[in-house]
N, C-alpha and C positions, 0 to 999 in steps of 0.2 A: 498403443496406449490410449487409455479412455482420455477425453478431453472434455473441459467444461467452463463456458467463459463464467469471470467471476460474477460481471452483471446478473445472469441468468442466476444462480447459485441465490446471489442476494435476492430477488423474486421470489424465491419459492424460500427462502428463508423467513421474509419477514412475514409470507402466509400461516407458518408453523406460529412462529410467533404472535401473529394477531388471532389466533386461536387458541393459545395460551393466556393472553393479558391482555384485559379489557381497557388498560390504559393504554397499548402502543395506536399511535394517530401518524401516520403518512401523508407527505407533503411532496407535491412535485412542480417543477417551473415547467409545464407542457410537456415534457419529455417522458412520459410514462412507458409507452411502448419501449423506450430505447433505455430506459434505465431499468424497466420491468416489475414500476412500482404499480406497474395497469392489473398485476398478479394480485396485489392486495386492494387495491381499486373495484375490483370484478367482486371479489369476498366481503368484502367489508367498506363498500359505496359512505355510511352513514360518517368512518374513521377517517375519509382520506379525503384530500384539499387539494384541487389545482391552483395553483396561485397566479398561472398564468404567465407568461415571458416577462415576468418580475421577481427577479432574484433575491433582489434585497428586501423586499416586503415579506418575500416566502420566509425568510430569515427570520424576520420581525415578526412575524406568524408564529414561526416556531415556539420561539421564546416568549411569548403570550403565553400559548396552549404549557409549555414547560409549567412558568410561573404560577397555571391552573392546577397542576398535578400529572399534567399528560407523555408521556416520554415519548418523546419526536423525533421519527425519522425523515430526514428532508433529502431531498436528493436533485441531484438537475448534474448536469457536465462538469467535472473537474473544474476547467479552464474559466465557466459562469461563478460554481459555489466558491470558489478559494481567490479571482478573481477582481469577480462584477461585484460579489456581494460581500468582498473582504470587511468594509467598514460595519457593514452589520453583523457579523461575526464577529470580530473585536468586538465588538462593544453590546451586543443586546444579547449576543452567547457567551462566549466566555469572560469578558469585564463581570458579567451575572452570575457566573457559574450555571446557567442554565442547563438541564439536564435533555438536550440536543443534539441528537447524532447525524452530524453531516455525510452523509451517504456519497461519494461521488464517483460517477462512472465513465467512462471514455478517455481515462487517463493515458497520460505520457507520449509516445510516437504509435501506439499500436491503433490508437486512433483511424490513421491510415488516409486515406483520402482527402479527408477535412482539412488536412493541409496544417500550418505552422500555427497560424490563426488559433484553432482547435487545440492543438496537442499541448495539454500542460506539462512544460517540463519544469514548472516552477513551485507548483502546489505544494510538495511537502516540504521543499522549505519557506514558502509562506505560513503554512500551519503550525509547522515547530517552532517556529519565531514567537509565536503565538501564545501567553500564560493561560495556562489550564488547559489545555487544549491537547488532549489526546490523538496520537495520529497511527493506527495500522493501515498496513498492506500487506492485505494475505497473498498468499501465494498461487492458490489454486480453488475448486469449488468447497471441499470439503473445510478448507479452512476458515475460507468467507461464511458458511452457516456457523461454525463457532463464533468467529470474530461477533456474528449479530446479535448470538446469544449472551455472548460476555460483555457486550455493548449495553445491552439491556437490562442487565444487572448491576454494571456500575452507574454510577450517580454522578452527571456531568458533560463534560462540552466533547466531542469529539468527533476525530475526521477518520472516515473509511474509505480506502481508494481503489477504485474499481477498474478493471479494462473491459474492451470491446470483445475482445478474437478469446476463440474457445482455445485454453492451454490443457498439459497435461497436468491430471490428477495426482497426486504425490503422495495425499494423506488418505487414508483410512480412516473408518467411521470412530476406530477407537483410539485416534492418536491424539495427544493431549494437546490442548491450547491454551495459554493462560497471557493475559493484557502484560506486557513489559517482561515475558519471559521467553527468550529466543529458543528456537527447537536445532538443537544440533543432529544434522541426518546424516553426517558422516563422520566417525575418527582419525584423524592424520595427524603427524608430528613435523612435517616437512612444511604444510603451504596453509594459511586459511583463507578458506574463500566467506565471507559475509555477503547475503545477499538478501535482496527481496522481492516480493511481487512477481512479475513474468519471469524474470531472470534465476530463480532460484533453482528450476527445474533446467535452462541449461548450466548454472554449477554444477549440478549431479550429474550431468552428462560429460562437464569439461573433467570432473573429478576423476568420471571413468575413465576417460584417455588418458588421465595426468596416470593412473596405477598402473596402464600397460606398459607404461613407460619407469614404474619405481618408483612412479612420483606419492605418495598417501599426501590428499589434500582433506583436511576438514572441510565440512559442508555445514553452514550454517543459516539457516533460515529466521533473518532478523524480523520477523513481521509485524512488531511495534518499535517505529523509530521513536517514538517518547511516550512512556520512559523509556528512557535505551535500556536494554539489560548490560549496564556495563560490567558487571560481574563476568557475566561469559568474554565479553569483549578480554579483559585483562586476560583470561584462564586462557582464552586462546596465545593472544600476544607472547603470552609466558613459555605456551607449549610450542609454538613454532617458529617464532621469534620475525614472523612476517605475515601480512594482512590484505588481502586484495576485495576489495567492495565492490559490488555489481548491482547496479541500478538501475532502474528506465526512468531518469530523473537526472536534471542535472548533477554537474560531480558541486557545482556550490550548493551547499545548505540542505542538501537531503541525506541519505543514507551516510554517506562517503563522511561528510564534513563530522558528522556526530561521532563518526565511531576515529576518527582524527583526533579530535576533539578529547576524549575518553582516553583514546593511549598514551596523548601529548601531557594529560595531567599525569594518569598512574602509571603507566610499562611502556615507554618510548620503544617504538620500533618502527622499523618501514612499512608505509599504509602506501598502495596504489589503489588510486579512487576508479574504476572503471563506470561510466556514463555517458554521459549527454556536455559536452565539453565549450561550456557556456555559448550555444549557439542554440537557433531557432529550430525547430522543425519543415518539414515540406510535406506536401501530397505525394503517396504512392502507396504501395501495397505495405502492410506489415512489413512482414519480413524483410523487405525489399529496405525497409527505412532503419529496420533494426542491424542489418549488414550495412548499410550503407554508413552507420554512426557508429557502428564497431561494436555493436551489442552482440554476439555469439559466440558458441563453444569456442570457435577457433582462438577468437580474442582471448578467452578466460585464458586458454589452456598457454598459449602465448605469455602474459602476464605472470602468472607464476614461474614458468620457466624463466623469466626473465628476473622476477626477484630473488630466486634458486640464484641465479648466479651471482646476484650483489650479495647475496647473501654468506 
């Protein structure tokens, strides 16, 4: 299976884009190579700002150039932008409604090495806490170049969250992406699985084990946690009368908590939040941290079986 980390994807996204419109301007806290805003750096040297191992100034930066007419993508490490430079994001982006898109990449455990320090497991529920502030997580490469482009189109504050390690591709070049509208990739009446970012791609894979077994699990790829599409959230609740969430994010305040949150007001049923289970991260390899925390097929496909039988 082709694979593509979402970082890279974002690179050569925002290149399409700065060749499209001569208002997008890129910002980066030193990290260019590693966020791969050095892609549009290279192309367009006159649009793009180092700001330097200064996060919150780059912020401040941002929302400047916004306030000038510029549509700003800013980028530096998960764990820095949502963070080191949280107060400036409150307040000079979204407090403004600035039209600022916070780019961040090195998200969650897949991080790997960098150790706990690094790995944001907290970022998207810092950001959704967050008024006005829009928050996706694509799934894959082909969905990261949408996300940029529908980033770019709307008017306003928002967070895109990126990982390090090349995953597999899922989407196709003509599959639809729309901000606050979840893609459902598989039909099931028995189990749903909601998922997003790295994790979505093993859903479809735990989904396939859950069918040889009898099991039809829905596969749903939530990749704007705000807005939630709570509409599908209900449609599902209704059609299978239970909900398993997969995140590389803790189970407080990200993925999990929202779509909780959404059943708890309209179609009460049983939600298990599968994540990061309010503890830190460590150094190691990927996968090695994503087994280790209980992020895999085996887990998903476990989970459901198990709400199968409370069910």
């Amino acid at each position: 299976m082709e694979k593509q980390a979402t970082r890279d994807a974002y690179g050569k996204a925002l290149v399409e884009l700065g060749k499209k419109h001569q208002d997008v301007v890129v910002l980066d806290a030193d990290l260019s190579k590693s966020t791969k805003t050095a892609d549009f750096a290279k192309q367009f040297p006159e649009r793009f700002i180092n700001a330097g191992i200064a996060e919150q100034n780059m912020v401040g930066m941002a929302a400047g150039l916004a306030s000038a007419g510029k549509v700003v993508f800013a980028s530096t490490f998960a764990i820095f932008a949502t963070g080191r430079a949280f107060e400036a994001v409150r307040n000079s982006v979204a407090y403004s409604k600035m039209n600022v898109k916070l780019c961040a990449t090195h998200a969650g455990l897949t991080v790997g090495e960098d150790g706990g320090s690094h790995q944001s497991v907290e970022d998207i529920a810092l950001m959704r806490s967050v008024p006005n502030m829009t928050v996706v997580v694509p799934a894959d490469g082909v969905s990261t170049a949408r996300a940029v482009s529908a980033l770019y189109d709307m008017n306003g504050p928002a967070y895109l969250r990126l990982g390090r390690p090349a995953v597999p591709v899922i989407y196709d070049q003509d599959s639809p992406f729309e901000i606050g509208r979840a893609n459902r990739l598989r039909r099931g009446e028995d189990a749903a699985i909601i998922a997003c970012g790295v994790m979505v791609s093993k859903a479809l894979e735990a989904a396939e084990l859950l069918a040889r077994e009898g099991i039809e699990a829905a596969v749903v790829d939530m990749h704007t946690i705000k807005p939630l599409d709570e509409a599908a959230v209900i449609e599902l609740a209704r059609e299978t009368g239970n909900i398993l969430t997969v995140e590389e994010h803790s189970i407080i305040g990200g993925l999990g908590s929202a779509v909780c949150e959404t059943v708890c007001a309209h179609h009460p049923v049983p939600v298990v939040r599968l994540g990061v289970n309010d503890v830190f991260g460590q150094s190691g390899e990927p996968n090695e941290l994503l087994e280790h925390y209980g992020l895999t097929v085996e887990k998903i496909v476990h989970n459901v079986r198990d709400l199968l039988r409370k069910k």
